[in-house]
N, CA, C and O atoms as a DFTB+ gen file, in Angstrom:
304 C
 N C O
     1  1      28.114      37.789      59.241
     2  2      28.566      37.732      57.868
     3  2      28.431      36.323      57.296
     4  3      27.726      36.139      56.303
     5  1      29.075      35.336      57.884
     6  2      28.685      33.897      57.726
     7  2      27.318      33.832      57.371
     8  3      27.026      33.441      56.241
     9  1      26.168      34.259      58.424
    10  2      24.733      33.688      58.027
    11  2      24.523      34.553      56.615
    12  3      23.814      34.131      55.701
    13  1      25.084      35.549      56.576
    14  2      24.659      35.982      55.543
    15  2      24.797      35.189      54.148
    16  3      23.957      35.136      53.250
    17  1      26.060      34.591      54.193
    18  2      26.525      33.923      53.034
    19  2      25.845      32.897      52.753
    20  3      25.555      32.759      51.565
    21  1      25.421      31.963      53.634
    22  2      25.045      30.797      53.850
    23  2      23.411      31.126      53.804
    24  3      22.756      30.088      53.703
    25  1      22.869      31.946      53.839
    26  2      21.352      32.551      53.352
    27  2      21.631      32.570      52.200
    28  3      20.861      31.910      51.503
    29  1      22.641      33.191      51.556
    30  2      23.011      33.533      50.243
    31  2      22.857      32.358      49.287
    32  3      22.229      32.219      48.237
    33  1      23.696      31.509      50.050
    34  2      24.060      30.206      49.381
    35  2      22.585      29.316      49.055
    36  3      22.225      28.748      48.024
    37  1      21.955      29.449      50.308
    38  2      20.398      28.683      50.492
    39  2      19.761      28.724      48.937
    40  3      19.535      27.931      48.023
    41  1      19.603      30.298      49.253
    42  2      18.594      30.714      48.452
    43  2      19.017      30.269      46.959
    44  3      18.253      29.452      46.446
    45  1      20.144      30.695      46.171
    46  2      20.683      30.039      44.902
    47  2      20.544      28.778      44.849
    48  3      20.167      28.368      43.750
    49  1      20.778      27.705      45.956
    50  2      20.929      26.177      45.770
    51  2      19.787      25.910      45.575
    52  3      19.546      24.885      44.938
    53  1      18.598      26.815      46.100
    54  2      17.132      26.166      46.065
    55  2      16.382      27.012      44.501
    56  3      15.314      26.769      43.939
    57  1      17.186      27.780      44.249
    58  2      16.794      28.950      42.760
    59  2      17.248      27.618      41.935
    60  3      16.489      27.327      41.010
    61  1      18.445      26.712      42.146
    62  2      18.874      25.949      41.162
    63  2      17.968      24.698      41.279
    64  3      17.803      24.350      40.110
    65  1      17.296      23.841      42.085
    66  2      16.771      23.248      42.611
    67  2      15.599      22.837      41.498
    68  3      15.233      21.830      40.892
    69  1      15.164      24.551      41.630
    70  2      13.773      24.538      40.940
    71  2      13.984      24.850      39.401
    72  3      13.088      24.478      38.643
    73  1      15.025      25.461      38.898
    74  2      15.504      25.296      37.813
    75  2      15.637      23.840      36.708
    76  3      15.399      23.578      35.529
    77  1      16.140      23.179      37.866
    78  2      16.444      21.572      37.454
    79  2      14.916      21.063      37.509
    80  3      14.311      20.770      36.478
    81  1      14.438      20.995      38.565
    82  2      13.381      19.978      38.396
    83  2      12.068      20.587      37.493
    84  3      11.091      19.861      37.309
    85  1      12.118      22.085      36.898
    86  2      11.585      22.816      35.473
    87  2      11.971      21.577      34.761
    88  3      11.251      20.595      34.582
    89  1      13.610      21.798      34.246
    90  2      14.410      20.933      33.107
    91  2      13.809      19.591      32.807
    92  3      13.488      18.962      31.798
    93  1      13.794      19.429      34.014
    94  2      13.412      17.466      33.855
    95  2      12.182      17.348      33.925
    96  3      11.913      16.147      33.953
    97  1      11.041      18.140      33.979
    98  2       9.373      18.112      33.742
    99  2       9.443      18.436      32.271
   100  3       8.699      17.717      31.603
   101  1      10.137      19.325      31.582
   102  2      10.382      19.483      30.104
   103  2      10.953      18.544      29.701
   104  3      10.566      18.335      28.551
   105  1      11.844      17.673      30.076
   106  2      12.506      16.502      29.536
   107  2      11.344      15.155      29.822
   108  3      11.205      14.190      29.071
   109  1      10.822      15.329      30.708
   110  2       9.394      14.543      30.825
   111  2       8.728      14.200      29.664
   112  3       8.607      13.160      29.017
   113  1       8.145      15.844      29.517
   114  2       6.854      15.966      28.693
   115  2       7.490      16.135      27.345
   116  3       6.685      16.410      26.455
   117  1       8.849      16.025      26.959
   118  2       9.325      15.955      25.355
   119  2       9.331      14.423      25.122
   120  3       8.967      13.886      24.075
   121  1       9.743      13.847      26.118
   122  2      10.242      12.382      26.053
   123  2       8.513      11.768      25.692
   124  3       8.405      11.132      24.644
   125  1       7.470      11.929      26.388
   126  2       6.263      11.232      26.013
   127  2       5.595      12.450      24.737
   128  3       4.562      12.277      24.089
   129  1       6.083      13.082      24.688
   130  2       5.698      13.924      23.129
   131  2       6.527      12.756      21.738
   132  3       6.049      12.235      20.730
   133  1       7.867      12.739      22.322
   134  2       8.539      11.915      21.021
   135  2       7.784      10.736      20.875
   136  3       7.264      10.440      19.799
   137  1       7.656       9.795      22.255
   138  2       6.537       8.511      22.280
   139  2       5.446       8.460      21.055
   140  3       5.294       7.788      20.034
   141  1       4.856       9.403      21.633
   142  2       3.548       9.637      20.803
   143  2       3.588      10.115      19.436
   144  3       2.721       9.903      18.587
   145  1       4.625      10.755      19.291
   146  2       4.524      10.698      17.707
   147  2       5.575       9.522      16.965
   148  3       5.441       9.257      15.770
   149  1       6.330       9.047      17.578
   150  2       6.803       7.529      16.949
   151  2       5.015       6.968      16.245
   152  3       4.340       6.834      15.224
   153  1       5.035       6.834      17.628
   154  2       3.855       5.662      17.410
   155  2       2.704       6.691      16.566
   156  3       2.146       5.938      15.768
   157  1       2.428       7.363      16.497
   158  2       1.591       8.246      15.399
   159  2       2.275       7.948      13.872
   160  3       1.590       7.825      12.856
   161  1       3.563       7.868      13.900
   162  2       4.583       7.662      12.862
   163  2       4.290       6.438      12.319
   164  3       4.309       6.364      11.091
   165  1       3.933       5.132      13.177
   166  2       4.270       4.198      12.760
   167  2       2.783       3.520      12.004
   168  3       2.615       2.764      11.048
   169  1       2.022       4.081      12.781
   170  2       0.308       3.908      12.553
   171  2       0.268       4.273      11.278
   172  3      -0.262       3.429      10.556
   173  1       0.767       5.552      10.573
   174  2       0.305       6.372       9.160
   175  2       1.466       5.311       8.369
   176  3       1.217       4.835       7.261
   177  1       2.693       5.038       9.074
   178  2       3.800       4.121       8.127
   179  2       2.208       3.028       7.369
   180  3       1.667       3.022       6.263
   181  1       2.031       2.466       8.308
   182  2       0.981       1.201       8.176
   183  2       0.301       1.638       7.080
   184  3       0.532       1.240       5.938
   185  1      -0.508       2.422       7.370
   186  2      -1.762       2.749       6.536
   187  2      -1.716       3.302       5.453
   188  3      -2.703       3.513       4.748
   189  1      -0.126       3.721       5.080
   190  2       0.329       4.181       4.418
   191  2       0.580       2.957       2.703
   192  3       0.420       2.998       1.483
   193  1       0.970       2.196       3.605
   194  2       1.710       0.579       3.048
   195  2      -0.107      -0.039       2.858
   196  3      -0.455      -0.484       1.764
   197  1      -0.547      -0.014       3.378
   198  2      -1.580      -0.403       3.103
   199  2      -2.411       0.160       1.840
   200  3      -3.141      -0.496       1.097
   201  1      -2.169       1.300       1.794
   202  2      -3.072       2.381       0.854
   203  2      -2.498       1.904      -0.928
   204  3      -2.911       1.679      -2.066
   205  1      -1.547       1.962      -0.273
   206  2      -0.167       1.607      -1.492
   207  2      -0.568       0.281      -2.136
   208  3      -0.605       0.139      -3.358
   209  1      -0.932      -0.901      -1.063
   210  2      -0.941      -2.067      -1.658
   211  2      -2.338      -2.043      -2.525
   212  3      -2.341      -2.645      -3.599
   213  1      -3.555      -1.347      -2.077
   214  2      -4.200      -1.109      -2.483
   215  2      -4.633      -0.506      -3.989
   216  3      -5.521      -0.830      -4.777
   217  1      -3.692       0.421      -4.014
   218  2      -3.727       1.232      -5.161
   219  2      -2.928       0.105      -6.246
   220  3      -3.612      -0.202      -7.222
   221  1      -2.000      -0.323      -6.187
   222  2      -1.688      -1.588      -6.507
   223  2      -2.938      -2.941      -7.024
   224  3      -3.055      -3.620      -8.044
   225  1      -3.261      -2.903      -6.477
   226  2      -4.242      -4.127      -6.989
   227  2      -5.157      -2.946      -7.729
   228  3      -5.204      -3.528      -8.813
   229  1      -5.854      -1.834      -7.941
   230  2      -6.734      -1.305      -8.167
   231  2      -6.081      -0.969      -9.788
   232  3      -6.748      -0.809     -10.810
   233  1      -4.769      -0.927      -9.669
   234  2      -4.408      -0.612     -11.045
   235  2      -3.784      -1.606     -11.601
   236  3      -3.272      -1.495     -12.715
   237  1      -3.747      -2.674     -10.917
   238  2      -3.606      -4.247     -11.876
   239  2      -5.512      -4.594     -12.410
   240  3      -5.987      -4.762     -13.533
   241  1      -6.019      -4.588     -11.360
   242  2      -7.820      -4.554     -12.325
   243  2      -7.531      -4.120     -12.992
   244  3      -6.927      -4.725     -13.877
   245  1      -7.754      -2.683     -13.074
   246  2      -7.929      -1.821     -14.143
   247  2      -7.250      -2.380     -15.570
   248  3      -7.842      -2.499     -16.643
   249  1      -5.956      -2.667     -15.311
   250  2      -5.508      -2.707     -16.853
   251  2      -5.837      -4.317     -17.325
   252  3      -5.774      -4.589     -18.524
   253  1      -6.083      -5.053     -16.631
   254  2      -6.906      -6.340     -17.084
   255  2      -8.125      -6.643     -17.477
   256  3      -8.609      -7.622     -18.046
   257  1      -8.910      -4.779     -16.741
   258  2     -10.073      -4.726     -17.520
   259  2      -9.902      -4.024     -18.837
   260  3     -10.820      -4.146     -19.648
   261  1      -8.825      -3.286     -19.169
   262  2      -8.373      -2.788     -20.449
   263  2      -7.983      -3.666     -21.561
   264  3      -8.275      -3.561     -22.752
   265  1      -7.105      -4.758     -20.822
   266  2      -6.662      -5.490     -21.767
   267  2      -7.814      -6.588     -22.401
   268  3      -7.735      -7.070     -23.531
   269  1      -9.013      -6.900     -21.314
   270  2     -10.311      -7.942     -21.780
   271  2     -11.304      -6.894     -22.716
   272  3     -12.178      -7.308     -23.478
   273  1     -11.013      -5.610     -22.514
   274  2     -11.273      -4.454     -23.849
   275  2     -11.176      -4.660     -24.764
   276  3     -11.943      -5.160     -25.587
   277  1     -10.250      -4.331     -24.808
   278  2      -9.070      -4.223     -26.325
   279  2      -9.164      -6.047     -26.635
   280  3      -9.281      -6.234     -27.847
   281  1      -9.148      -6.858     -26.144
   282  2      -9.942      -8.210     -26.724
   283  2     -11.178      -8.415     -27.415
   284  3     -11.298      -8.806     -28.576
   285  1     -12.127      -8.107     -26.572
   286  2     -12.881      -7.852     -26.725
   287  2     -13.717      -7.184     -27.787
   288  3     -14.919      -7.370     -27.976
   289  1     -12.638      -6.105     -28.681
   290  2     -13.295      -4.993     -29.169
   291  2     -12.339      -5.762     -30.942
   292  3     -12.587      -5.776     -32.147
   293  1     -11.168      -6.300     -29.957
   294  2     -10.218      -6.711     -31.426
   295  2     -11.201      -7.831     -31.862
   296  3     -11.376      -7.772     -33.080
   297  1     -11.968      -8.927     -31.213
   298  2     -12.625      -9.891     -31.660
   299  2     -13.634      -9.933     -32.411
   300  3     -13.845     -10.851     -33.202
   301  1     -14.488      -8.781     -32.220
   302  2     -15.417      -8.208     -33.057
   303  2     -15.416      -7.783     -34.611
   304  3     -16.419      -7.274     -35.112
């Protein structure tokens, strides 16, 4: 009766065993999933700020080429 229990017991401690070390290969592969999209996050932040500064200067030209226009057109 004893071995029986203690088979019993085996088998669950090692059912839990493999349960856990599932858990923590998923806690693995979430933990370098979050990694990678930080840093995916932070790359588009950049390029983002960049695009921005861009569009920025593109629409300060622009209206300085509007305003040497409208000079231009008033001088005439």
């Amino acid at each position: 009766m004893a071995e029986n229990i203690n088979s019993t017991f085996e088998y669950e401690l090692k059912r839990l065993e493999k349960r856990v070390d599932a858990l923590v290969r998923v806690c693995d592969q979430l933990q370098d999933e979050n990694r990678s999209l930080k840093q995916r996050q932070d790359v588009l932040t950049s390029e983002r700020a960049n695009l921005l500064q861009k569009n920025e200067q593109v629409r300060a030209r622009v209206e300085a080429m509007i305003g040497r226009l409208k000079a231009m057109e008033q001088g005439s």
